[in-house]
matplotlib code that plots the C-alpha trace (Angstrom):
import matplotlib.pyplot as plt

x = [83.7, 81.2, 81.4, 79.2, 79.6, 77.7, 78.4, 77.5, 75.2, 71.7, 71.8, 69.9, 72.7, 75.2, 79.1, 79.8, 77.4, 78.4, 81.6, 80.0, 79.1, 82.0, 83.9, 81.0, 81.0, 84.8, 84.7, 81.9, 84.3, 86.7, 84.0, 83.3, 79.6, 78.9, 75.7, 75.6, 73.4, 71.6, 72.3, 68.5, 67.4, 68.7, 67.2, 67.8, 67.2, 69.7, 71.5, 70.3, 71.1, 67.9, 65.9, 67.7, 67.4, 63.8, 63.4, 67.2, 68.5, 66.6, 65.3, 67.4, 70.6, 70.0, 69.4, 72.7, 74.9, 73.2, 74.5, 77.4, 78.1, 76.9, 79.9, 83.6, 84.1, 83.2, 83.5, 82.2, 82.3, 81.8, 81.5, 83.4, 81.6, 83.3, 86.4, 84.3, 82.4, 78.8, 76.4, 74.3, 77.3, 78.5, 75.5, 74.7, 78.5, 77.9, 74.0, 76.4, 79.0, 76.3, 76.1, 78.0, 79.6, 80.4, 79.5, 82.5, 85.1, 87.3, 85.9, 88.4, 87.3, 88.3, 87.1, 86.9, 85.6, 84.7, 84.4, 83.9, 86.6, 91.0, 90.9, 88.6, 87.2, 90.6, 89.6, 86.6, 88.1, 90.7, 88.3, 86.4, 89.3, 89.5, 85.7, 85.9, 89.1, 87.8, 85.1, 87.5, 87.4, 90.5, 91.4, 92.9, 96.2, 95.2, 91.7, 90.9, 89.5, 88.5, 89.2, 86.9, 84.9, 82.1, 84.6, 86.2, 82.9, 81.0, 78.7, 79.5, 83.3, 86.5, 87.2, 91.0, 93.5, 95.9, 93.3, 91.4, 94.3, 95.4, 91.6, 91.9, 95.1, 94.1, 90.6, 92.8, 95.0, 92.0, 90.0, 93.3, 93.3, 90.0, 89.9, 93.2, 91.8, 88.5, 88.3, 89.0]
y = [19.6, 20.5, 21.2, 21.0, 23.8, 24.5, 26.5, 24.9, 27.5, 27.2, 31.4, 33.9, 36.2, 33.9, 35.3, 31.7, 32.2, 34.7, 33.6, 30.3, 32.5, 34.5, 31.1, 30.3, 33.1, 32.8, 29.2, 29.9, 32.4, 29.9, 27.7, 25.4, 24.1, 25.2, 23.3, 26.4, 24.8, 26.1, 24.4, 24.8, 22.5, 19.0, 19.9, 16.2, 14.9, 14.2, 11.0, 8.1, 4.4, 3.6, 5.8, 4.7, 1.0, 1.8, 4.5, 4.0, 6.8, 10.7, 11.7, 14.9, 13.1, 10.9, 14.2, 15.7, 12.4, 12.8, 16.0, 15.3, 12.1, 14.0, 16.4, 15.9, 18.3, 19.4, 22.8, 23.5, 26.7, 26.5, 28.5, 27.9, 27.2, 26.9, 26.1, 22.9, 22.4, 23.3, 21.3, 20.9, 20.8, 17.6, 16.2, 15.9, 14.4, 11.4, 10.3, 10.6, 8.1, 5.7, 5.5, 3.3, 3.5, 7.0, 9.9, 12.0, 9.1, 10.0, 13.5, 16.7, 18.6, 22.6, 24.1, 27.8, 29.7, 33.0, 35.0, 38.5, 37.8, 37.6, 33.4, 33.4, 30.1, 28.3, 26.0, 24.5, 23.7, 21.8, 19.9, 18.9, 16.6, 14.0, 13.0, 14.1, 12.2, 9.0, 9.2, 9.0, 12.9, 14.1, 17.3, 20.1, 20.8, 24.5, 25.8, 29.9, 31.8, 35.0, 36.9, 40.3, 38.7, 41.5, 44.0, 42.0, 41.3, 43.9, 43.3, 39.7, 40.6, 40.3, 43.8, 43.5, 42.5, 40.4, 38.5, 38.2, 37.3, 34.8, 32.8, 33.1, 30.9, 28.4, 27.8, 27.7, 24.7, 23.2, 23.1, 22.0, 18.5, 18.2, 18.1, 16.0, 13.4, 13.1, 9.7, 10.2]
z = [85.1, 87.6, 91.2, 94.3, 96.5, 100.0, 102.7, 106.0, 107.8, 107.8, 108.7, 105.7, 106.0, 106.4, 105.7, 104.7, 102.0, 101.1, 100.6, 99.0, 96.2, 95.7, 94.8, 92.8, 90.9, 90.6, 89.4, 86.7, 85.1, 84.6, 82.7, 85.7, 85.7, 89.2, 91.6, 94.5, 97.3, 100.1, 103.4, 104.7, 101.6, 103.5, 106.4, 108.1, 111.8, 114.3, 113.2, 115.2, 114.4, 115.6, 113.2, 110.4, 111.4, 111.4, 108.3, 106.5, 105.2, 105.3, 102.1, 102.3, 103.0, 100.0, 97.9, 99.3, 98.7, 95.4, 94.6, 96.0, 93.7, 90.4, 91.0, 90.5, 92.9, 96.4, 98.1, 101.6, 103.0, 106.7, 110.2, 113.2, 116.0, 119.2, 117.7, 115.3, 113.1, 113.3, 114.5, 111.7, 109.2, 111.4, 111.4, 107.5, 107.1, 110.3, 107.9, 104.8, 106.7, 106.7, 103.2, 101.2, 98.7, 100.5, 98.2, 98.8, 98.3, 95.8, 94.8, 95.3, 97.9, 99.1, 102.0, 102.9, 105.6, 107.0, 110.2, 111.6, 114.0, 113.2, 112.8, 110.3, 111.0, 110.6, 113.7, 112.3, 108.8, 110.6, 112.8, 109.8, 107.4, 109.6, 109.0, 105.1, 105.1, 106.6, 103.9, 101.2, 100.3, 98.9, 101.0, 99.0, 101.5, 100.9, 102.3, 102.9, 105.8, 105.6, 108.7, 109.6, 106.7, 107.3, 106.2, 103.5, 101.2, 99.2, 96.4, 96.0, 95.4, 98.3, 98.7, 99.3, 96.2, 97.6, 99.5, 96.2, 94.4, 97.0, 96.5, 93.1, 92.5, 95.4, 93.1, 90.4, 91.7, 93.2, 89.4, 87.7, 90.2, 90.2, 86.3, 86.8, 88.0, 85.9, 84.3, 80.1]

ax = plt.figure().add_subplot(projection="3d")
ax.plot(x, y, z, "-o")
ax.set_aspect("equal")
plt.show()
């Protein structure tokens, strides 16, 4: 099984990163063939129908619907900003919503965030299904933010048990759908 996993800041030390590679890390141990992205490699333009009328799709959108479509599995790992989903993050899914077939329909997708502040990002996971959804992405019905994240990650581990304990099993349900639902 191999997943796709991403986390939706374009920021060097971003906490969603960070995070990104915790559950990388954590899905590797349990023999899960892991593709751990940078954001800043699809660096695409503002979607405008009228540049892809002209130019179709960006080369780095088509390289992240292709990752996307190698995997049987997604994770994104996003910010919140002002209560959404970040710019860029939204950006990348409206160019993939022009492709068809979409690459994320049908692939198992869990979404995690964190955040220096008590939410954790919460707010922007939520504002994000509906597009993932309409592109046929199966939403895990758990996702995980990470609250005072800053204080909650040391040397690419979650420093507090239960909250460790809490991601593990969530990753755990997520990999057992995802390989669920592989076709035999």
């Amino acid at each position: 099984m191999r997943i796709f996993a991403f986390a939706g800041s374009l920021r060097k030390e971003s906490l969603n990163h960070q995070l990104a590679q915790i559950i990388s890390s954590k899905l590797q141990d349990s023999n899960v063939d892991v593709d751990l992205a940078k954001f800043s490699e699809f660096n695409m333009p503002l979607f405008d129908g009228d540049l892809q009328s002209v130019s179709g799709i960006p080369d780095s959108t088509q390289k992240l619907a292709d990752r996307i479509s190698m995997a049987d599995g997604l994770v994104i790992v996003s910010p919140e900003y002002n209560h959404g989903v970040p710019g860029p993050l939204k950006n990348a899914i409206d160019w993939l919503s022009r492709i068809r077939p979409f690459p994320t329909a049908g692939k198992p997708c869990f979404l995690a965030s964190a955040a220096p502040g008590l939410v954790g990002g919460t707010r922007g996971l939520i504002a994000m299904r509906p597009a993932l959804s309409f592109m046929g992405a199966w939403i895990s019905g758990e996702s995980f933010s990470l609250a005072q994240a800053n204080q909650m990650m040391a040397e690419g581990k979650i420093v507090n048990d239960e909250l460790d304990k809490i991601l593990n099993g969530m990753l755990e349900r997520f990999t057992k759908v995802t390989a669920s639902l592989q076709i035999k």
